[in-house]
C-alpha positions in Angstrom: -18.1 15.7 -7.1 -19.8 13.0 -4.6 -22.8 11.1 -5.2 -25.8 11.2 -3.3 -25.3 8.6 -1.2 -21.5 9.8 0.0 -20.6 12.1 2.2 -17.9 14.6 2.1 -16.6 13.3 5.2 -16.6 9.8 3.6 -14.3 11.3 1.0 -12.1 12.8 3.3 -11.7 9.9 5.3 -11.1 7.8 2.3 -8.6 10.0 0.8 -6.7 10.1 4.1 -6.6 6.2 4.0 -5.2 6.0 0.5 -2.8 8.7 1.6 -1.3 6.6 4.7 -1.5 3.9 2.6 0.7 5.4 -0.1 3.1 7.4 2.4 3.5 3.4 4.3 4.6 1.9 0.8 6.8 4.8 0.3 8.3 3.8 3.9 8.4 0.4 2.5 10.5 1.2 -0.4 12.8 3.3 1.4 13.6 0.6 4.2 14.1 -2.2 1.0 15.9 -0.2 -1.4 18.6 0.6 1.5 18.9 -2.6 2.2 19.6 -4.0 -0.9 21.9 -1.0 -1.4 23.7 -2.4 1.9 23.6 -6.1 0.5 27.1 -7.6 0.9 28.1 -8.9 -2.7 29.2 -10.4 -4.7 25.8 -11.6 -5.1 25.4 -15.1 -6.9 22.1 -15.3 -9.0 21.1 -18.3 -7.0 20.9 -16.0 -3.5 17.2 -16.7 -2.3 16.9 -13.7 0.2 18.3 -11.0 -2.3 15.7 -12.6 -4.8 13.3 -12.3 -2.3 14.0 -8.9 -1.8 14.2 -8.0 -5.4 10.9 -9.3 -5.7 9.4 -7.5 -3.0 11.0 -4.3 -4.4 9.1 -4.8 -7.4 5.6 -5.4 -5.7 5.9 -2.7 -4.6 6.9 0.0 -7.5 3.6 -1.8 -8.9 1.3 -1.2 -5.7 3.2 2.5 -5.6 2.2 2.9 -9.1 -1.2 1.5 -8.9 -2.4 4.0 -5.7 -0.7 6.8 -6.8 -2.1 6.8 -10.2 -5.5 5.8 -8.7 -5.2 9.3 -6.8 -4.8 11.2 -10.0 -8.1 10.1 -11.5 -11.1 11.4 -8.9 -12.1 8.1 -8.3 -15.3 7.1 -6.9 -16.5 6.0 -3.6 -16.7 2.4 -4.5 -13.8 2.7 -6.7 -11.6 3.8 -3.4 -13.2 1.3 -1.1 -12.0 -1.3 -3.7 -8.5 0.0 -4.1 -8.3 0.1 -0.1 -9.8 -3.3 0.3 -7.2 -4.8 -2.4 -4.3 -3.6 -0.2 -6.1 -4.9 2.9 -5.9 -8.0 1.4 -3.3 -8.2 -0.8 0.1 -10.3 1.4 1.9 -8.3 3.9 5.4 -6.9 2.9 6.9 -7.1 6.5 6.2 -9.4 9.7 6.3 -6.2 11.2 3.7 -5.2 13.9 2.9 -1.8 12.6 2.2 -2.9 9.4 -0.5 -5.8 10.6 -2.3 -3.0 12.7 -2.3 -0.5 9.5 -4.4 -3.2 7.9 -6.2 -4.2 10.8 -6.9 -0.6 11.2 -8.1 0.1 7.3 -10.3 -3.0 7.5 -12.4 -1.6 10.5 -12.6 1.8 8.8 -13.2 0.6 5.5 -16.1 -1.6 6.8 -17.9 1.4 8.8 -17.7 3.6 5.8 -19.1 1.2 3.3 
């Protein structure tokens, strides 16, 4: 059900954002999980990048968690706006290029919707 003030195209368009968001992460975890998979071992507890990796493999089974649950609920207009602008500013996974212009791309979306 949408509120007075949104639209249904401002639904749509903010469901498709939390979708690319959530199918990006999933790309994430794909690419990390391999390559800790591939990680030459033994590996010694004090190994920094594994850590690091580990880490990041955790971050994001939370974020994965935290969007796709959010998805299940009906949320709000405001609700979605929030969970998109948490990921826009929330730390990059990757140095990648494609990543920075997913975000740069939510964030100029995000602000003519709100």
């Amino acid at each position: 059900m949408t509120s007075r003030t949104e639209t249904v195209p401002d639904s749509a368009k903010l469901e498709s954002m939390r979708e690319e968001i959530r199918l990006h992460l999933e790309h994430l975890r794909r690419t990390l999980a391999a390559e800790i998979l591939s990680y030459p071992t033994p590996i010694p507890r004090c190994d920094a990048q594994f850590n690091h990796l580990y880490e990041q493999q955790a971050r994001l089974a939370r974020d994965l968690d935290r969007i796709g649950a959010f998805g299940e609920k009906n949320p709000g207009r405001e609700d979605c706006i929030a969970s998109i602008g948490r990921f826009i500013a929330s730390a990059p996974y990757t140095d990648d290029g494609g990543e920075r212009e997913l975000r740069s791309r939510m964030k100029k979306q995000a602000f003519r919707i709100q």
